[in-house]
PDB file of the backbone (N, CA, C, O) and the ligand in Angstrom, with CONECT records:
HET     ZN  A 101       1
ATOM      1  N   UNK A   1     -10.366  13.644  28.162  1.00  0.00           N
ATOM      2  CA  UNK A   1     -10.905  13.774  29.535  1.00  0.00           C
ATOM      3  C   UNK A   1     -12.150  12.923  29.744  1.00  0.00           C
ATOM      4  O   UNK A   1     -13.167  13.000  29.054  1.00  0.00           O
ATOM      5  N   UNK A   2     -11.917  11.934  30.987  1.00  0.00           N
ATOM      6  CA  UNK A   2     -13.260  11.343  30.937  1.00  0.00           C
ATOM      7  C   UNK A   2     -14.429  12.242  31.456  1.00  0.00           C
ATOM      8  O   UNK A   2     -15.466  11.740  31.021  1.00  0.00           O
ATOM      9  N   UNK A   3     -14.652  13.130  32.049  1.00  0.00           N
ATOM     10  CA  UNK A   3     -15.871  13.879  32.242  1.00  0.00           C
ATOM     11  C   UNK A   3     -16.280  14.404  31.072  1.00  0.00           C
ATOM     12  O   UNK A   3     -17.465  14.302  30.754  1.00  0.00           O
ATOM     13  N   UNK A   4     -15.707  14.804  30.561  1.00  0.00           N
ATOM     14  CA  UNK A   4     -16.084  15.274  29.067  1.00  0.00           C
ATOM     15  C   UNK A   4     -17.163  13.908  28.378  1.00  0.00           C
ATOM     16  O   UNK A   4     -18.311  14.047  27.956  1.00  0.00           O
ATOM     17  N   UNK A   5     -16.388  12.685  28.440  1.00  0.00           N
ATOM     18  CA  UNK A   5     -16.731  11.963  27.298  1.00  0.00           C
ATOM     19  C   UNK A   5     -18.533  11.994  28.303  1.00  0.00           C
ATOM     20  O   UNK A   5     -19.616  12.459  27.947  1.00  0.00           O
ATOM     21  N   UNK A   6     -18.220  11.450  29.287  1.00  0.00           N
ATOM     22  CA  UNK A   6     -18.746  11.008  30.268  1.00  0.00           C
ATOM     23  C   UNK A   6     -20.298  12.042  30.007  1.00  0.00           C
ATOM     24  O   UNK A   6     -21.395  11.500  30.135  1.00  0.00           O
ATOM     25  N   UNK A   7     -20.194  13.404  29.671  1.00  0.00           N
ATOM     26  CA  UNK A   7     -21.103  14.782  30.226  1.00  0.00           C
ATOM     27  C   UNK A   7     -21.922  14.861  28.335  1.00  0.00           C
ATOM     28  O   UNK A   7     -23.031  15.283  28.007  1.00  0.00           O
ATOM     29  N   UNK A   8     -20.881  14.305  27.528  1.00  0.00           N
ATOM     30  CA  UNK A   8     -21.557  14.159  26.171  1.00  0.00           C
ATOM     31  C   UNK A   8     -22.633  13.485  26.162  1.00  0.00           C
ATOM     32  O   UNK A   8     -23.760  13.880  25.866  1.00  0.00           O
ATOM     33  N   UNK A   9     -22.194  12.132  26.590  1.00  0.00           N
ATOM     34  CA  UNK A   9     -23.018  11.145  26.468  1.00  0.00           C
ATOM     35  C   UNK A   9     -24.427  10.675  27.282  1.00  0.00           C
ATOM     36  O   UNK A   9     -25.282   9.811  27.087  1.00  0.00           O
ATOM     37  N   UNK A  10     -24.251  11.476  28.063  1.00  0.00           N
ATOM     38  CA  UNK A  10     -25.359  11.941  29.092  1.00  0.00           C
ATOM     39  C   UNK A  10     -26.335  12.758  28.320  1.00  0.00           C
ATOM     40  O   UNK A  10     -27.420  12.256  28.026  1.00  0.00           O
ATOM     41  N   UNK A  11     -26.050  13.942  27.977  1.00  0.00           N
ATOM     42  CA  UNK A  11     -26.223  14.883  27.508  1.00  0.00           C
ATOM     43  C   UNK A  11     -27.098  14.321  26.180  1.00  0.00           C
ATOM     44  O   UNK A  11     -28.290  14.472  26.447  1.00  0.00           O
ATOM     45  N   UNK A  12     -26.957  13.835  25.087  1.00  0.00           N
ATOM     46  CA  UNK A  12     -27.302  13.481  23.987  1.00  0.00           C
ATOM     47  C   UNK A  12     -28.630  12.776  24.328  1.00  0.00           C
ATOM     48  O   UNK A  12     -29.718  13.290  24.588  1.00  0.00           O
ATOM     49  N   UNK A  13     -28.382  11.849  24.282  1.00  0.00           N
ATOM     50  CA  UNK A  13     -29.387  10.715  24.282  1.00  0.00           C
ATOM     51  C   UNK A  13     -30.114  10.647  25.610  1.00  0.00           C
ATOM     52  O   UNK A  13     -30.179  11.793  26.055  1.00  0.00           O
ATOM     53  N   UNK A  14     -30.653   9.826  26.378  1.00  0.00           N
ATOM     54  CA  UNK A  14     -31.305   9.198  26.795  1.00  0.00           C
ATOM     55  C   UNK A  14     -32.264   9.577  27.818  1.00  0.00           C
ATOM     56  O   UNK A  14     -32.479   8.697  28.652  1.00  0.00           O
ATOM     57  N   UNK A  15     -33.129  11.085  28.012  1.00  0.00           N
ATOM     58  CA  UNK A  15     -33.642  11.332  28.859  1.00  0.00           C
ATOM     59  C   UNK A  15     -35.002  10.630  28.705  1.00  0.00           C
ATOM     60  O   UNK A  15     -35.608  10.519  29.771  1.00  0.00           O
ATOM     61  N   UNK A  16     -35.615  10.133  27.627  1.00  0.00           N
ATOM     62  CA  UNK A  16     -36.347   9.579  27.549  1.00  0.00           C
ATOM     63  C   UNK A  16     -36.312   8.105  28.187  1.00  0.00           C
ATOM     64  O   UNK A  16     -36.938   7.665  29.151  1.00  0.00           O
ATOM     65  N   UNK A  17     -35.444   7.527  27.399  1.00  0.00           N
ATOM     66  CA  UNK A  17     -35.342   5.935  27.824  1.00  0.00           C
ATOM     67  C   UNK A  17     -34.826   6.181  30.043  1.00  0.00           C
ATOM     68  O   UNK A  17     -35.234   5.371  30.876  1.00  0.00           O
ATOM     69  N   UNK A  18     -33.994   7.344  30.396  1.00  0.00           N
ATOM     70  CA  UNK A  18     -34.515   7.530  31.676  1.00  0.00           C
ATOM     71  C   UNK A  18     -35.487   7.345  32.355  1.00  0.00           C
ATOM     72  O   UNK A  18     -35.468   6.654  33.373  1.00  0.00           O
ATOM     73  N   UNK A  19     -36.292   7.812  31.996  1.00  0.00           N
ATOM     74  CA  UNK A  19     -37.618   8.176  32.300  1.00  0.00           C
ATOM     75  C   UNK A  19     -38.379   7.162  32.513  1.00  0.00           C
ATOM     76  O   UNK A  19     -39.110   7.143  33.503  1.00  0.00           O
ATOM     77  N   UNK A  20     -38.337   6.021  31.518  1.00  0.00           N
ATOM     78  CA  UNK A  20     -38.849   5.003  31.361  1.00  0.00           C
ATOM     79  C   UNK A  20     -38.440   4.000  32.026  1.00  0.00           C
ATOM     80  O   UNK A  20     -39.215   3.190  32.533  1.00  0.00           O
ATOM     81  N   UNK A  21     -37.057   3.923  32.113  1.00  0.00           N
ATOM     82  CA  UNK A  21     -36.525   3.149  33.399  1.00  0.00           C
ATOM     83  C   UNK A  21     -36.657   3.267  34.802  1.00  0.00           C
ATOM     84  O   UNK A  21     -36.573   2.370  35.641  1.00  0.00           O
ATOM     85  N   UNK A  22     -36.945   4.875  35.018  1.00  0.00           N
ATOM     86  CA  UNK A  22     -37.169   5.277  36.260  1.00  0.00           C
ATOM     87  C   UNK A  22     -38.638   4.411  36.365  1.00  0.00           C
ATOM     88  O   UNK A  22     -38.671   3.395  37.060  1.00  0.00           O
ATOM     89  N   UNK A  23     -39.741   4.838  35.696  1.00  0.00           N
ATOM     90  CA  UNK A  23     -40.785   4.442  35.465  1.00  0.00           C
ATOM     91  C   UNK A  23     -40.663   2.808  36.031  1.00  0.00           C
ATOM     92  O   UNK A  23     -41.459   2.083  36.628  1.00  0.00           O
ATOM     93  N   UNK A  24     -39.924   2.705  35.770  1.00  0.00           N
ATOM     94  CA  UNK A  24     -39.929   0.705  35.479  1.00  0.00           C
ATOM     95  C   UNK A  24     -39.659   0.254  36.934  1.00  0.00           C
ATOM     96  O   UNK A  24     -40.400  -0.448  37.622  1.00  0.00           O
ATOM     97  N   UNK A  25     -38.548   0.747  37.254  1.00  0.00           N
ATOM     98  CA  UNK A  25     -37.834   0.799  38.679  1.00  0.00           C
ATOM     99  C   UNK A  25     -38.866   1.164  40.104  1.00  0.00           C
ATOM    100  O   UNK A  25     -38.681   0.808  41.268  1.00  0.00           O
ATOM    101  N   UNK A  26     -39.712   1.789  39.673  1.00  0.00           N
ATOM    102  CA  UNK A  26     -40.510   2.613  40.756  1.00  0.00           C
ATOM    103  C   UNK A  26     -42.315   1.434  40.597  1.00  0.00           C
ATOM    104  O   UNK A  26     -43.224   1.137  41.373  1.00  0.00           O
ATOM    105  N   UNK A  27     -41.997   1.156  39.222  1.00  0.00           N
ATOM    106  CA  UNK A  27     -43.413   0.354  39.620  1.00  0.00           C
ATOM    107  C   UNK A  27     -43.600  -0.634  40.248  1.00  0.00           C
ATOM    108  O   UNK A  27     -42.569  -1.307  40.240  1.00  0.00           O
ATOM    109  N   UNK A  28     -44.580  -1.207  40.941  1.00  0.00           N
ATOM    110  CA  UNK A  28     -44.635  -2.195  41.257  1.00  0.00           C
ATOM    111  C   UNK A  28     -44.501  -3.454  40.476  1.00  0.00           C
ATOM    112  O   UNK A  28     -45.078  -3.625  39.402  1.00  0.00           O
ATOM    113  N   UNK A  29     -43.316  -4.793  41.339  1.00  0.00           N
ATOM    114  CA  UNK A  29     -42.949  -5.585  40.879  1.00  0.00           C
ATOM    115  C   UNK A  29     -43.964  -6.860  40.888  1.00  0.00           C
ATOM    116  O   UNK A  29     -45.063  -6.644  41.399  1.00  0.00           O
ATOM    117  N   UNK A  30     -43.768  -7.885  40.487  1.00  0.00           N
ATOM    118  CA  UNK A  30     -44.750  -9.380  41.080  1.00  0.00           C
ATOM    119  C   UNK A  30     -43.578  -9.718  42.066  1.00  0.00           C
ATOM    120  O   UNK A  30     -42.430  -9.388  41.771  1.00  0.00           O
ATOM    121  N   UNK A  31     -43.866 -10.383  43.248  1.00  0.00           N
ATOM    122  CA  UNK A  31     -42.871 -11.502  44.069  1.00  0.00           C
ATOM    123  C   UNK A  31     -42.853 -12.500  43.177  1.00  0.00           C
ATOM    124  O   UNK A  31     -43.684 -12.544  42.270  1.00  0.00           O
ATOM    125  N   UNK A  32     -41.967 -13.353  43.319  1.00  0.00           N
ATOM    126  CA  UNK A  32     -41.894 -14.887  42.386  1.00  0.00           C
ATOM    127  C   UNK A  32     -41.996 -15.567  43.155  1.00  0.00           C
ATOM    128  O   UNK A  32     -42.152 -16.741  42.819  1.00  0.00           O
ATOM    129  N   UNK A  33     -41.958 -15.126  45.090  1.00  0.00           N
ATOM    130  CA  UNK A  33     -42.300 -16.177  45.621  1.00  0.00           C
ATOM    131  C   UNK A  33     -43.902 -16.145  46.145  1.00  0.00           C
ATOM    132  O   UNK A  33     -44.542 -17.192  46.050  1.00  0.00           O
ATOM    133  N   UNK A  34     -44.525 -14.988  46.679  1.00  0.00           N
ATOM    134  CA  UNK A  34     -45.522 -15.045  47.396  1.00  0.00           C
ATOM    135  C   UNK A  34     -47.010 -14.732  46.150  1.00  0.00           C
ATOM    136  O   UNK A  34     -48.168 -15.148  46.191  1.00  0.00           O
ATOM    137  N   UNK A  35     -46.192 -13.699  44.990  1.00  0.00           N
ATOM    138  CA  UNK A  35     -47.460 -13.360  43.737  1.00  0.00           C
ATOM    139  C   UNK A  35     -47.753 -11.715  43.982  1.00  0.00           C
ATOM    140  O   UNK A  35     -48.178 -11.078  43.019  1.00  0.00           O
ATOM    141  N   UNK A  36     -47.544 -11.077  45.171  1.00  0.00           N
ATOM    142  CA  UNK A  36     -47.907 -10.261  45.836  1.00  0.00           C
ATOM    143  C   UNK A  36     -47.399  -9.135  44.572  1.00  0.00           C
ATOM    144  O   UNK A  36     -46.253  -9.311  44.160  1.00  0.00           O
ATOM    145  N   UNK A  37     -48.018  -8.263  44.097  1.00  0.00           N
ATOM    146  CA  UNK A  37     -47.500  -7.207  43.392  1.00  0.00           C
ATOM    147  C   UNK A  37     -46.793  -6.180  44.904  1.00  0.00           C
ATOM    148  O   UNK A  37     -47.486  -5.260  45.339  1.00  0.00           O
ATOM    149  N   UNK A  38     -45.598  -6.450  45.465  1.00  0.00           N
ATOM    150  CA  UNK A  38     -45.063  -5.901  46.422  1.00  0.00           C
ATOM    151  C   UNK A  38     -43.681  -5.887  46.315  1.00  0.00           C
ATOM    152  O   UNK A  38     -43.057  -5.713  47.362  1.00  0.00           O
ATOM    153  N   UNK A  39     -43.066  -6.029  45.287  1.00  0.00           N
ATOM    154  CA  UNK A  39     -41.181  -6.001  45.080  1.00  0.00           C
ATOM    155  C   UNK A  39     -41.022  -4.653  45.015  1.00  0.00           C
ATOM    156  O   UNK A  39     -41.537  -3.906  44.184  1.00  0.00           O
ATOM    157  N   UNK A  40     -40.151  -4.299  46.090  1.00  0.00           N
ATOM    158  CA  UNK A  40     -39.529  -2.562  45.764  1.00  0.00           C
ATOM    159  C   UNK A  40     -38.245  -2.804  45.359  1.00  0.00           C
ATOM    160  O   UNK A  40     -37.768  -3.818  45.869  1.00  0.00           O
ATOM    161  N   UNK A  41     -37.503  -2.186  44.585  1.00  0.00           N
ATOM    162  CA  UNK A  41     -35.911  -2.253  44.007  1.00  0.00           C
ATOM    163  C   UNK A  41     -34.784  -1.508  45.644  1.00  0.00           C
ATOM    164  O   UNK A  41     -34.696  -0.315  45.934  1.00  0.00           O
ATOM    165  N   UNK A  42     -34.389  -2.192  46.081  1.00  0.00           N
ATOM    166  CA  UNK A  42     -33.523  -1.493  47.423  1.00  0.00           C
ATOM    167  C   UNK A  42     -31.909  -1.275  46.652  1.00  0.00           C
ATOM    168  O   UNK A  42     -31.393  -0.246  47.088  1.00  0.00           O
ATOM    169  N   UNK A  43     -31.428  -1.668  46.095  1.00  0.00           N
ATOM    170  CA  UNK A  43     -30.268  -1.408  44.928  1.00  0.00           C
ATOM    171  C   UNK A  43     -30.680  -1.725  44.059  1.00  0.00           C
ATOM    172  O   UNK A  43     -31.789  -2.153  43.740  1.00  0.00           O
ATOM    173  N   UNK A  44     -29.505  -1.481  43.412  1.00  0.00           N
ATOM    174  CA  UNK A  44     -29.236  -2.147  41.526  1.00  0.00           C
ATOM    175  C   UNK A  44     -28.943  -3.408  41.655  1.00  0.00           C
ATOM    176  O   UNK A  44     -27.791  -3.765  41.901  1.00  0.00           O
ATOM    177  N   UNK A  45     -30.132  -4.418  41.480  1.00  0.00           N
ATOM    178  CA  UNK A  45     -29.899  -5.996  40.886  1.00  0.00           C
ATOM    179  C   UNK A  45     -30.722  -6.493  42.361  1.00  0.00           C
ATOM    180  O   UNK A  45     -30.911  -7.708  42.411  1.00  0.00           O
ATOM    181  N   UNK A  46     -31.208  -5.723  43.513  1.00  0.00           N
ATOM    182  CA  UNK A  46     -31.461  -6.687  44.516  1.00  0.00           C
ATOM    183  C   UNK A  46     -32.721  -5.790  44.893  1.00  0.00           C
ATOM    184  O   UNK A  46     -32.722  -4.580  45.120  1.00  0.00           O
ATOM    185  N   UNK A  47     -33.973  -6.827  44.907  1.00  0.00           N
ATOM    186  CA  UNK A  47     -35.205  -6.643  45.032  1.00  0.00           C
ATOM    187  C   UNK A  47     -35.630  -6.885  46.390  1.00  0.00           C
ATOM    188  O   UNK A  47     -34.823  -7.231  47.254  1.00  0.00           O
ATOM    189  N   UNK A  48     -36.959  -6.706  46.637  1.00  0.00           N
ATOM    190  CA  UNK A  48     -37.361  -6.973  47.886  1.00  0.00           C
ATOM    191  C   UNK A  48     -38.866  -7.300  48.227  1.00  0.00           C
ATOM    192  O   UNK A  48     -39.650  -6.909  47.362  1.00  0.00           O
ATOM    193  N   UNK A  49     -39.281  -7.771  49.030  1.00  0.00           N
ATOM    194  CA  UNK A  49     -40.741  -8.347  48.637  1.00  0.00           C
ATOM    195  C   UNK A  49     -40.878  -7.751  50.030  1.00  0.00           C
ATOM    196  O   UNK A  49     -40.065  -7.906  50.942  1.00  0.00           O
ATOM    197  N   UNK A  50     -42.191  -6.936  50.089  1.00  0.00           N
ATOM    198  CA  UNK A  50     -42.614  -6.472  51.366  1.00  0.00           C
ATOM    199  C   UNK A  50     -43.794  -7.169  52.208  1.00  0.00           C
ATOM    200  O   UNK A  50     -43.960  -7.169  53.427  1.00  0.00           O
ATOM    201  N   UNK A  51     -44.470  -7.692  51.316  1.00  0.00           N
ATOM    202  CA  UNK A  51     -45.061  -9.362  52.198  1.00  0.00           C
ATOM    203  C   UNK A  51     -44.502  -9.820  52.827  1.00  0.00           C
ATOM    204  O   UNK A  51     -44.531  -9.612  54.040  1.00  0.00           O
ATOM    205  N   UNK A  52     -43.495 -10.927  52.042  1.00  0.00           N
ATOM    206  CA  UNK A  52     -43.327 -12.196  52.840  1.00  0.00           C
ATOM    207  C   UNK A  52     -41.243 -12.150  52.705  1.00  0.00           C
ATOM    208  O   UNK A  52     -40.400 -13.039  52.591  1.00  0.00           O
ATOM    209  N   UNK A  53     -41.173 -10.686  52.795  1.00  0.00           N
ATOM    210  CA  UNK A  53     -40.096  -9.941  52.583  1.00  0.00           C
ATOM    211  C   UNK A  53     -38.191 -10.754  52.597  1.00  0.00           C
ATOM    212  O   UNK A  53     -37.148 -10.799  53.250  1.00  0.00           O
ATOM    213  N   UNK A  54     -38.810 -11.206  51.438  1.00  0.00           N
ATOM    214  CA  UNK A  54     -37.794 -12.421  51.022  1.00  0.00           C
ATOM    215  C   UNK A  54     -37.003 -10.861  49.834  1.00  0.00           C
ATOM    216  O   UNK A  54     -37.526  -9.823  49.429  1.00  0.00           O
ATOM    217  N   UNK A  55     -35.503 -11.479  49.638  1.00  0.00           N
ATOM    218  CA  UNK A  55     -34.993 -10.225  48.824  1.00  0.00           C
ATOM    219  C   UNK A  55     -33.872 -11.373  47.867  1.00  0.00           C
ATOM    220  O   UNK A  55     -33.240 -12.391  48.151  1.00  0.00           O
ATOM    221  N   UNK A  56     -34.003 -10.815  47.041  1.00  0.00           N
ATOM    222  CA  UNK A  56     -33.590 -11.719  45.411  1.00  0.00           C
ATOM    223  C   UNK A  56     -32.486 -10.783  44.772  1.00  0.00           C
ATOM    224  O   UNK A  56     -32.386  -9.587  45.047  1.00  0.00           O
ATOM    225  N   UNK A  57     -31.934 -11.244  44.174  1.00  0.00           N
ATOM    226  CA  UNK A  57     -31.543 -10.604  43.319  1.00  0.00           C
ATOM    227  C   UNK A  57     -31.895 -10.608  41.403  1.00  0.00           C
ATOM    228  O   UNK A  57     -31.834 -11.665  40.775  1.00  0.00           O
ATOM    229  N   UNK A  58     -32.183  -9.505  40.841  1.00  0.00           N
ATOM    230  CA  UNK A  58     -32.564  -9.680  39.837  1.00  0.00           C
ATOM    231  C   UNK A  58     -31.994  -8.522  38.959  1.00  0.00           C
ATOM    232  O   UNK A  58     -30.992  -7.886  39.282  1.00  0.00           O
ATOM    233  N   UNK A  59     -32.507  -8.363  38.148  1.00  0.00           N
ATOM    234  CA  UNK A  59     -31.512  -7.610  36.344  1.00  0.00           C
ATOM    235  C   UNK A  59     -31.757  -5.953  37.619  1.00  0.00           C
ATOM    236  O   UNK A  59     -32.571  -5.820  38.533  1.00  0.00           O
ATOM    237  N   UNK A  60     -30.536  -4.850  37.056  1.00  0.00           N
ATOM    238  CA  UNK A  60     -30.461  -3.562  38.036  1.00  0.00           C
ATOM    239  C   UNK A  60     -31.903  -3.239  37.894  1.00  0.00           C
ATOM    240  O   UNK A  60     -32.461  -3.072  38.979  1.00  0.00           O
ATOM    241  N   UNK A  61     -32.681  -3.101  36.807  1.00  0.00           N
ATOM    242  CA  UNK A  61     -33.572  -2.014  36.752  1.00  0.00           C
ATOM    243  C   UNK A  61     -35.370  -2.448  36.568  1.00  0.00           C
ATOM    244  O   UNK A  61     -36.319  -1.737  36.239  1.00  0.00           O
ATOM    245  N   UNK A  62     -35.311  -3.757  36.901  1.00  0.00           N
ATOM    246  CA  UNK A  62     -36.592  -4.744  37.015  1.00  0.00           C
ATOM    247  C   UNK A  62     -36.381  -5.942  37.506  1.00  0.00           C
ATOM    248  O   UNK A  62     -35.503  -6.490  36.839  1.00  0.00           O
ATOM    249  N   UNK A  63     -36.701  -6.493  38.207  1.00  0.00           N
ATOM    250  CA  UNK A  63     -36.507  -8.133  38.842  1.00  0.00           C
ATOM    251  C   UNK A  63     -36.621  -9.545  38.008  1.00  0.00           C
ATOM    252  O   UNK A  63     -36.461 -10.619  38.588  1.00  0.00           O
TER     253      UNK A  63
HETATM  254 ZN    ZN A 101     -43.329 -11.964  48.345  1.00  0.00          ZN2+
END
């Protein structure tokens, strides 16, 4: 059953490294275009600059 495998593997490992990603995701980014520590994550892989609000795409969980 995939929920099973799916609810293990959740389960075991990674509330830490969560945490830390959440962490990562939520901090403030640099722009690469303007410098502005202002990138918010709006999905997985696509960033956003609230300056000069240009939107990139970059890795899901940091730009
Ligand atoms: Zn910018």
């Amino acid at each position: 059953m995939p929920t099973k495998r799916f609810g293990a593997r959740y389960g075991r490992r990674p509330k830490k490294k969560f945490a830390q990603i959440e962490t990562e995701q939520r901090a403030k980014h640099k722009c690469p275009y303007c410098n502005k520590d202002a990138v918010k994550r709006i999905a997985a892989g696509i960033w956003q600059c609230r300056k000069c609000d240009v939107k990139f795409a970059g890795k899901a969980y940091s730009p």
